[in-house]
N, C-alpha and C positions, 0 to 999 in steps of 0.2 A: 352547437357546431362542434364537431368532431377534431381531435388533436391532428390528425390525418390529415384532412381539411383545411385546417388550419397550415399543416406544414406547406404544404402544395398552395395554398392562397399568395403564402409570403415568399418562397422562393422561386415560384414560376416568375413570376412578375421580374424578380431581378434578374433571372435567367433573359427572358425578351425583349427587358431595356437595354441588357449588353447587345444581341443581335440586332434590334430595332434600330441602335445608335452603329452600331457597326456597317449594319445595309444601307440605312439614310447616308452617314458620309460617304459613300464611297458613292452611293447615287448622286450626290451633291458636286462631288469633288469630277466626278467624270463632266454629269452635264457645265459645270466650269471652265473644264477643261476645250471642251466641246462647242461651248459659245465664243469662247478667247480666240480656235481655232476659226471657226466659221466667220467670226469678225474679221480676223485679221487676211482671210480668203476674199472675201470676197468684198471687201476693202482693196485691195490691192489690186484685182481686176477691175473694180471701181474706175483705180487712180489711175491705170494703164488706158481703159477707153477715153478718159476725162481728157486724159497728155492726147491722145490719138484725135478726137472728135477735134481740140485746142489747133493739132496742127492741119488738118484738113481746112478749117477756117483760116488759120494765119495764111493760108498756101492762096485762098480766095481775093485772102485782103493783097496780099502781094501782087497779085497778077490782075489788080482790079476787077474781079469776077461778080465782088457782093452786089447783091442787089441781082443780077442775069439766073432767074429761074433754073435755067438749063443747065448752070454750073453747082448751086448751092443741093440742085437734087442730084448731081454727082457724086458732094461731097456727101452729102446724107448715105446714097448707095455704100459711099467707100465706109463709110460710120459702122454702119450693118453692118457690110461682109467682114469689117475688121470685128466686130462683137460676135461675130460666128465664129470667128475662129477663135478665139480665147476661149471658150466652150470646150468641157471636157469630159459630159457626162450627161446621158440625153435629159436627165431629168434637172440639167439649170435651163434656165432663160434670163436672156436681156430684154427689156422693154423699155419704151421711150412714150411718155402720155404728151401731150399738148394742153395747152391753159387749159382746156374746159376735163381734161381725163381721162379722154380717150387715146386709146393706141395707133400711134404714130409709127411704131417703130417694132418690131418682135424679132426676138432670136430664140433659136431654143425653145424647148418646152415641149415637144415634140410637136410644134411647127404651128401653124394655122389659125384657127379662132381658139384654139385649146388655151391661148393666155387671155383672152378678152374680159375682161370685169364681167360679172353675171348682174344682175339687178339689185339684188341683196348686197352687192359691193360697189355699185358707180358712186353711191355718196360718201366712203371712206376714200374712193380713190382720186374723188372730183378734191376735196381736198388735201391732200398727198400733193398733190401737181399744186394746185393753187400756192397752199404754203411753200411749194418749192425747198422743201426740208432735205438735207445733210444729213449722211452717218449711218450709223448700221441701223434697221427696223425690222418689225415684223408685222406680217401682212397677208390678206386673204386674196388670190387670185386665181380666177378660172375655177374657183369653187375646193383651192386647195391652199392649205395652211403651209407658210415658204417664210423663209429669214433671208435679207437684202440689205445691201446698199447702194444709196440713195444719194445722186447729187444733181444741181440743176444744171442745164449747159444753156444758156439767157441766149447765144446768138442763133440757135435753134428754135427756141422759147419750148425747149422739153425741158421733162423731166425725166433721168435714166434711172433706170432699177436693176443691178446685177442682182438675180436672186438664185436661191436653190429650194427643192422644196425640204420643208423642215423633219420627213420622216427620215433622210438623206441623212442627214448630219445626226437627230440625236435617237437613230432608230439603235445605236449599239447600246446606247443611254437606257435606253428605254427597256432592256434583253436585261441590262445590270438590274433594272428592279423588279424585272420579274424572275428574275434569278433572288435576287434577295427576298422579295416576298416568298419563294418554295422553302430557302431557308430557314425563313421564321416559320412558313407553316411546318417545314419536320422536325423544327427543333421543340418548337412547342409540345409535338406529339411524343415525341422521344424524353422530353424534361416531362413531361405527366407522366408517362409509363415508367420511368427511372425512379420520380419520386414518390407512387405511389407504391411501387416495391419497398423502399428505402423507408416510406412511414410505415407502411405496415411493419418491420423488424424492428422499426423502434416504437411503434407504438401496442407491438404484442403483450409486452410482459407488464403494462398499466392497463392495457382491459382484461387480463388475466386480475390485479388488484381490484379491479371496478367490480370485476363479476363477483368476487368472493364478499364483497362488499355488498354485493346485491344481496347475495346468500344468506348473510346474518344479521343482515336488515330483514326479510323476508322471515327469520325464523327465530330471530333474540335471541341465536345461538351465540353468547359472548364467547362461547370456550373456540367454536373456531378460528383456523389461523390461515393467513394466507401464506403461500408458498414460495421463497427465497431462492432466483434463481440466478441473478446477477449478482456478481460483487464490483457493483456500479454506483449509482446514484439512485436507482429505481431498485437494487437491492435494499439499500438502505432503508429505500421508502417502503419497502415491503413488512422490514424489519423494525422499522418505528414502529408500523402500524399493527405489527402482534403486539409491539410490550403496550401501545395504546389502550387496545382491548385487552390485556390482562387487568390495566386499571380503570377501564371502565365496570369490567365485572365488578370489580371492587366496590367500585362507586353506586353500583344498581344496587347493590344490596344495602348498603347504607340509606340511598335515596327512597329503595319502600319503606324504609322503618322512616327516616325522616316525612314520605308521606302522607303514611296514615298519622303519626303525629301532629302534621298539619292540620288533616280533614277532621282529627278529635278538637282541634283547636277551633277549627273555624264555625265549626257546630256550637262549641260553646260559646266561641263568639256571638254567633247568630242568635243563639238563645237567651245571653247576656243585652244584645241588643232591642229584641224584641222584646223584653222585660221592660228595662229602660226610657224605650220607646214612648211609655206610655207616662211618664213622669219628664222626662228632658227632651226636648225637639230630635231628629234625628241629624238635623247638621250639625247640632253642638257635640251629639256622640262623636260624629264621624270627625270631627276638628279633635275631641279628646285622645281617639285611635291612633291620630296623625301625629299630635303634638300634646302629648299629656299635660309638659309641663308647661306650655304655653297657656292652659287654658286657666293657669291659677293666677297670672295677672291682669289685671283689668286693664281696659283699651279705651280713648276716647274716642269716636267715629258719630257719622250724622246720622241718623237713625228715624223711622216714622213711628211712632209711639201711636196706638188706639186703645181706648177704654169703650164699654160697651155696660149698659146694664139695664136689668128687667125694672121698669117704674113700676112704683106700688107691690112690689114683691111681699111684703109682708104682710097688705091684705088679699095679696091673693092665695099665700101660705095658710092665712086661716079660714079660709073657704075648700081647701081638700084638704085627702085625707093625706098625709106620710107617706105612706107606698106611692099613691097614685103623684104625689107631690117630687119625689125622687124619680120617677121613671119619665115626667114630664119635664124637669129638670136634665137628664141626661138625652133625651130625646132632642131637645131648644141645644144643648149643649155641643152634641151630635154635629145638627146643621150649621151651629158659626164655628166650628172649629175645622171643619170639612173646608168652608171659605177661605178662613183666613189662613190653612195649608194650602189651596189651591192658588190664592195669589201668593205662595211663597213665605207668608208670616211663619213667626212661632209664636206661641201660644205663652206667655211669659207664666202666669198663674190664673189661676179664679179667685174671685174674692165674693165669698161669699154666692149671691149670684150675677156677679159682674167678670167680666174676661179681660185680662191685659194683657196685650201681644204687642211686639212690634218685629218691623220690618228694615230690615239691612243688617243685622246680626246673625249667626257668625260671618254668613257671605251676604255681601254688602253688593246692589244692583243700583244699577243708576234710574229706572224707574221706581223706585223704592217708594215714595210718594203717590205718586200716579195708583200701584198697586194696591196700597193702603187704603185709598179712599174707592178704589173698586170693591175692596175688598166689604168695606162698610157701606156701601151700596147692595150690594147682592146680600147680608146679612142681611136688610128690611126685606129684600125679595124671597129669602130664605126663611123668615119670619112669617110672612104674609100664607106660604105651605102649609109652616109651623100652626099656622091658628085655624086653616082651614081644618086640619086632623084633627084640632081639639075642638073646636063648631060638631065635628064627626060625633064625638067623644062626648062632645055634654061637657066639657073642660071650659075654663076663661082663656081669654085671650093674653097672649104677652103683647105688650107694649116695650121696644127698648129706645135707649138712646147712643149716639157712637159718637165720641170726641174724639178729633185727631191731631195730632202734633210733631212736627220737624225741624229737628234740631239736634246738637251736638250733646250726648250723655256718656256716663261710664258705663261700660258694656263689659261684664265677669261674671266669675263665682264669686257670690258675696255670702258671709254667714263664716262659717269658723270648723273646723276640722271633724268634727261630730256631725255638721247638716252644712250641707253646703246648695246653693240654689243661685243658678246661673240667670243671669236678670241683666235690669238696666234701671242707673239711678240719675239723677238729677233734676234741673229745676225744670226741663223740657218734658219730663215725667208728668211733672204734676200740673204741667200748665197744659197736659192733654187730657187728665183728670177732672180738671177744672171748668173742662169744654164740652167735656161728658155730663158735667153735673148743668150746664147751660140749655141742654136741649132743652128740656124741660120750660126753662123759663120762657125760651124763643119758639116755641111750640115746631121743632124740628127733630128728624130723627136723626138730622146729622149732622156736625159742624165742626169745620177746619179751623187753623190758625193763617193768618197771610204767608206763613211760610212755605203750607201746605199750599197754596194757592197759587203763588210764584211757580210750582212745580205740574200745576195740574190746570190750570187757565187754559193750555193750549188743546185740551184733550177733553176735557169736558165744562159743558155751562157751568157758570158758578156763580151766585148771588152774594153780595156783600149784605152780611143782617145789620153787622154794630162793630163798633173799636169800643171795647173793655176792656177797664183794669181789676183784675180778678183779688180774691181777696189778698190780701200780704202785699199786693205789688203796685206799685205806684205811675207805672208806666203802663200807657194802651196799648193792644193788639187789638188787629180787625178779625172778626169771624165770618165766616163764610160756609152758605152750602151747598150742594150740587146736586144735579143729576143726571140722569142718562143723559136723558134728551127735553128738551123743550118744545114745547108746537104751540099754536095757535095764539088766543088770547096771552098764554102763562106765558109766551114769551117775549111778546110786546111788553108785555108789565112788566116784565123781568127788565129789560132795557130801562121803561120808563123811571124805574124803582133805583136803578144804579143813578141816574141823571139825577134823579131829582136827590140821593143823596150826596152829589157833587154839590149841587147847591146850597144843601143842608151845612154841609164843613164848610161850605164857603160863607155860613151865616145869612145867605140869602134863604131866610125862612120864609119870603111869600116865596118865591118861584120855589120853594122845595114843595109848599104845602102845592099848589097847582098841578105841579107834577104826580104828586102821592093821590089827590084826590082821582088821576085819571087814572092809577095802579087801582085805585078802591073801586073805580067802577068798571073796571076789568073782571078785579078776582073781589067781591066784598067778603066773604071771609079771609084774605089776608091778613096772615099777624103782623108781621113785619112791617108794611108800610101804616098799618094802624096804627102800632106805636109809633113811628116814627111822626104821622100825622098831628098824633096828640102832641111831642116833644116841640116840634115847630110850631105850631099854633101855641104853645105856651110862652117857648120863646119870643115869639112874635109881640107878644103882649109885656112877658118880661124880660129884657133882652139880658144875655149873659152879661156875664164881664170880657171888657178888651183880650187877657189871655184865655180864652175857651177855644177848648182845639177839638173836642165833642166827643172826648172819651168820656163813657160812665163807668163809674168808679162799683163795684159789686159792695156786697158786705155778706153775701152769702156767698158758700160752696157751692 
């Protein structure tokens, strides 16, 4: 919107609320005037028939008349011809209704049936007369809008109406606002045409600045200057606005050099990165970039730790050759590290040919867990590819196993000024280590800790295998493992397989064995509830001791 526009938006307005409020009172203040008048009119002729009608009757009762037809329609006559004449302009009338509302009685009006109620009006006027109402009103009659007064006279049993009609009274009323309305519409025309002269002289010499502004915008001619013609306030702004552009040239020229500066810079950043890249995660870089010094103290945070590792790798090392043993190595290497960046991990180191990543470092996600253990799911599905190329290939087959763990470690650069390697250490490290090294024994490729479990129960099946106390530690954790999905048989036994080892911890070793023996003739290669079959059945024969809470204690890694 235009400064023009704008001027004229904001002062017409105030311009027409002065005239608006200046024509409304004076319309106000007339038709007031007007009504006060017209009351107190014909009010007063009112009260003159009211005294006049009073004594035509008093003169009946005197002369004992009431009651003799002959005389009461005399007095009535004289009622009339006295309401005719108080009449002073052909367009009043007096009327006189009867209980039911019709016209009893007319004067005025220019004469005849001209006052009679039309249809649309006998039920305002049936009650007018009924209620027998007092005082000034206003009223529709003979099809024309009239202002009256209204009193009852009981020994007639009318109702009289001194009225006039209402164009009579406020037809000069009426001439005031449409005079006032002419006013508002030339003043309006006259306040646009007055202001939009008035904006254009003030708003010349700022689209003279606009344009030149367009000009050296259009052409990143800094050296041009716009042209000072006031010694106003829009001088000045003219005049700010050269020495502005003297320092902006200034500043263009600093700013390319400071640009390509940049662009040298951020190239070799990119190149620095993508070096990097391939040795430290890229979030840990970009945490470095951010906060260098930050990244040399270590942090406590809850963290999903995975270990992964090829079983039997050393005989399957002496069955190729080197070359082909390296490029099937970075191949396997290839596909879990594609996963566990796609769920979000980093890749902590390889160990030999085992992987340690974990997940909620340096950016910490509240699926962190959930992610982890997908991640070690699609690493067997990415495996299963893996073998099919080497089946291609005439190669063996990898077999791995993934242990996973959640829980609170220290998350830094550890190591010392010379090699530094951004990791994660603690006992939640090695108790995911430990779980890695379990596959094996539980003929699984994969298995969590309960803490992993608490976090991923809601999202995917999970089987409880065992509560183990791994070596060094004297206290049990439950293991557990998962998968996509379960269907058919594998997943009634999966059910049957969790029940029955409630009942196992519960030491009811017949109802566990019952239980497990229907897991066995569900899936009969099941490990899990095999062993668990054999424990029970032993127990059953040698029964633990009172504190046995049914963790088995490991003695191997």
């Amino acid at each position: 919107m235009s400064i023009r526009l704008k001027i004229i938006l904001i002062v017409l307005p105030l311009i027409m609320v002065s005239v608006v409020l200046a024509g409304m009172s004076s319309y106000f203040v007339a038709a007031s005037s007007v009504t006060r008048v017209a009351t107190e009119f014909l009010t007063f002729k009112a009260s003159e028939l009211e005294k006049y009608a009073e004594s035509q009757w008093n003169l009946l009762a005197e002369n004992g008349f009431v009651g003799r037809p002959d005389m009461e329609a005399a007095a009535r006559a004289a009622v009339e011809s006295f309401a005719g004449s108080i009449l002073r302009s052909p367009t009043e009338a007096i009327v006189a209704l009867d209980a039911s509302g019709k016209v009893a009685m007319r004067s005025g009006g220019a004469g005849g049936t001209a006052l009679d109620p039309l249809e649309n009006e006998a039920t305002a006027i049936a009650a007018l007369a009924a209620e027998a109402k007092r005082g000034f009103i206003q009223l529709k009659l003979g099809g024309k809008d009239r202002v009256a007064a209204a009193f009852p006279f009981r020994p007639f049993g009318w109702e009289f109406i001194v009225s006039e009609e209402r164009s009579t009274f406020y037809g000069e009323v009426e001439a005031i606002l449409r005079t006032a309305l002419a006013i508002l519409a030339g003043s309006a025309l006259a306040s646009i045409l007055l202001l939009l002269f008035f904006a254009r002289y003030l708003t010349r010499p700022i689209e003279e600045v606009v344009e030149a502004m367009r000009r050296i915008i259009a052409s990143n001619d800094l050296s041009e200057r716009v042209p000072v013609e006031y010694k106003d306030e829009i001088g000045q702004l003219s005049h700010t606005f050269n020495l502005m552009l003297g320092e902006l040239g200034k500043a263009y020229e600093q700013i390319k050099h400071y640009a390509f500066d940049a662009v040298v810079a951020q190239k070799r950043e990119m190149k620095i990165r993508n070096i990097f890249q391939l040795y430290v995660p890229k979030d840990v870089i970009d945490q470095v970039f951010i906060n260098p010094e930050g990244m040399l103290v270590g942090d406590n945070r809850v963290v999903s730790i995975l270990f992964s590792d090829i079983r039997s790798f050393t005989s399957i090392s002496e069955k190729m050759a080197p070359d082909d043993l390296v490029t099937a190595l970075n191949r396997y290497f290839s596909g879990m590290v594609d996963v566990i960046m796609g769920r979000g991990g980093v890749v902590d180191k390889y160990i030999g040919d085992a992987i340690m990543a974990f997940f909620g470092a340096p950016v910490r996600h509240e699926d962190d867990a959930l992610q982890s253990v997908l991640a070690g799911l699609e690493m067997s599905e990415a495996l299963d590819a893996f073998n099919a190329a080497q089946r291609a290939n005439g190669g063996p087959e990898f077999h791995i196993g993934v242990g996973i763990n959640y829980g609170v470690v220290t998350v830094g650069n550890i190591g010392c000024e010379k090699k530094m390697n951004y990791t994660v250490i603690g006992d939640m490290v090695n108790l995911a280590s430990r779980l890695e090294g379990l596959t094996k024994k539980y003929h699984q490729q994969l298995l969590f800790s309960e803490s992993v479990h608490m976090k991923v129960k809601d999202n995917l099946p999970c089987r409880l295998l065992d509560t183990v106390a791994v070596k060094g530690k004297s206290k049990g954790v439950r293991i557990y493992t998962a998968r996509r999905r379960v269907e058919g048989a594998e997943a009634e036994a999966w059910v049957l397989h969790d029940r029955a080892l409630e009942r196992y911890y519960a030491a009811d070793f017949a109802g566990a064995i019952a239980g497990l023996e229907k897991v066995e003739r569900l899936l009969p290669d099941d490990y899990p509830s095999g062993l668990f079959l054999e424990r029970a059945r032993n127990y059953l024969k040698s029964p633990p001791p009172a504190d046995w809470d049914g963790v088995e204690f490991l003695t191997e890694k």
